[in-house]
N, C-alpha and C positions, 0 to 999 in steps of 0.2 A: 897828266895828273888830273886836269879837269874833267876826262874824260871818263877816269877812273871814280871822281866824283860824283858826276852824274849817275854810273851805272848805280852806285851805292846810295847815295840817295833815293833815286827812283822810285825802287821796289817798296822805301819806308813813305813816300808821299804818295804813291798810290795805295797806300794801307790805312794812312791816316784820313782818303779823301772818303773811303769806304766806310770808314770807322763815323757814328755819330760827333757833332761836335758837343752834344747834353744828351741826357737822357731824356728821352722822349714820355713826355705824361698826355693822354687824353683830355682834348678839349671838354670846353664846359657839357656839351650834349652828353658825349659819351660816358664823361664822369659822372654825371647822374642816373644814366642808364644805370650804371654797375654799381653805384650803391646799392639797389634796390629800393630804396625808401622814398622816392620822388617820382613812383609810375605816373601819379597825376600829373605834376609836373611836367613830364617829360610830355605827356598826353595834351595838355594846356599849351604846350609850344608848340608841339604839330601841326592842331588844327589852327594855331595864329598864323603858321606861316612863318615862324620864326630860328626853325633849325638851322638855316643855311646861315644867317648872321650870326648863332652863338655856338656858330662851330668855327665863323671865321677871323681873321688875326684878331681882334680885341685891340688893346689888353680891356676885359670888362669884370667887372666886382657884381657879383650873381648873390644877393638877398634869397636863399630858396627856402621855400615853404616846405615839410615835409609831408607824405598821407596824411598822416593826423592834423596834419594845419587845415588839410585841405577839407578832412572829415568835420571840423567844425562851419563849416560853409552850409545852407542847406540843400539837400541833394539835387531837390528842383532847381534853384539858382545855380549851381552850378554844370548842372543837365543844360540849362538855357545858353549857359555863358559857353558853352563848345560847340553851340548850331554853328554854324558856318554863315548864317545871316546876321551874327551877334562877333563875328571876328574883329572887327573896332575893336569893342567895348574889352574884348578877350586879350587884343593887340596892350592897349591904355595899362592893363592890368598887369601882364606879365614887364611890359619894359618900364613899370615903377618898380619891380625890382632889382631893374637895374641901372649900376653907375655906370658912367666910363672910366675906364684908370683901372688900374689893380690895386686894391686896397686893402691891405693887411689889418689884421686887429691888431698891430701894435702902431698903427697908423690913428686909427679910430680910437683907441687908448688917450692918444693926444690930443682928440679934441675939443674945445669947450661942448662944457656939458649943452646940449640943446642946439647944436651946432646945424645948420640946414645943410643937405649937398644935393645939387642936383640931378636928377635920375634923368636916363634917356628919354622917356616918356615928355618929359619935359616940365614936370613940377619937382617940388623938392620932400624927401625925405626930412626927418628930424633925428639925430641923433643922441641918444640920451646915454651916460655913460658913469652912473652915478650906480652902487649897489647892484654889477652887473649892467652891460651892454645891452642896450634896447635900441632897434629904429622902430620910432614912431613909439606903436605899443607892443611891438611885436619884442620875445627876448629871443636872442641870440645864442641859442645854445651850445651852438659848433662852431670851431673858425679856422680859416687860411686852408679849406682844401686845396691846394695848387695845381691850375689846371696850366696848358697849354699856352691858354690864351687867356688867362687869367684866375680868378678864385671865386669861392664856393664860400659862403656861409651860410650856415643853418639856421631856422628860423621856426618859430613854433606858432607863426599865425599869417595868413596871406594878408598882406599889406591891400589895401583898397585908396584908388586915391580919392580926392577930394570934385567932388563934380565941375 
C-alpha cells in the first residue's frame, strides 16, 4: 500500500515542485523599466552603480521620481549629477529615496503627521500625511506598486538631501 502511495503521490509533488509557489512580479529595476515613465530614473541608477542592489532581495520601499520630476531639475545639473566623477553625489541622491522595509501606504497612513524614517542613504525623510501624503515636499501621487523585492511609489519631485 505504501508503495502504491508513493507511485500516486509522486507524479503530484513533482508538478507541484515545477509549479511556482507565487506569482512571480519584477523586481524594482525591471518595474520601472516597464512603466515607461522613470527612463531617467532608471538612467540615474545605472550610472550610480546601483542596479545590482535594487534588483536584489530587499525588501526596499522605492520613493520614485517620475520624467517630469526629473524635468523640473535643471538640465545642466542634472547633465553634471550622471558624469561618473560626480557618482557620490548621484549615489547620496538616488538612496535618499530609499527605505529599507516594504512599506505600504496603508503603513504610511498610520503615521504621525511629520513622522522622520530613515533612508538608506543614511538621513531621514519627513513624512507629512495631512490633505494627501507628502515626504518631505515631494506628493505622492501613486502608491503600493508591488515589486519582488519590495514597492514603488510615485512621486512628483526628486527628493534632495540635506548637505
Amino acid at each position: 500500500m505504501k508503495s502504491l502511495m508513493k507511485l500516486v503521490l509522486l507524479p503530484g509533488a513533482v508538478l507541484a515542485l515545477a509549479m511556482p509557489l507565487r506569482s512571480h512580479a519584477d523586481d524594482i529595476v525591471d518595474t520601472a523599466v516597464k512603466a515607461g515613465s522613470f527612463k531617467t530614473l532608471v538612467a540615474a541608477v545605472k550610472a550610480a552603480g546601483l542596479v545590482e542592489t535594487l534588483k536584489g532581495a530587499g525588501p526596499f520601499t522605492v520613493f520614485a521620481p517620475t520624467d517630469a520630476a526629473f524635468a523640473k531639475i535643471p538640465k545642466k545639473t542634472l547633465a553634471m549629477l550622471l558624469k561618473p566623477e560626480n557618482k557620490d553625489k548621484l549615489t547620496a541622491i538616488l538612496t535618499y529615496h530609499v527605505v529599507p522595509g516594504k512599506v505600504m501606504a496603508a503603513d504610511v497612513v498610520k503615521l504621525k503627521n511629520g513622522t522622520k524614517v530613515k533612508t538608506v542613504q543614511g538621513t531621514s525623510l519627513t513624512v507629512y500625511n495631512k490633505g494627501g501624503v507628502k515626504i518631505n515636499r515631494s506628493k505622492v501621487v501613486k502608491t503600493d506598486i508591488e515589486c519582488d523585492n519590495g514597492v514603488i511609489h510615485v512621486i512628483n519631485s526628486v527628493l534632495m538631501p540635506k548637505k
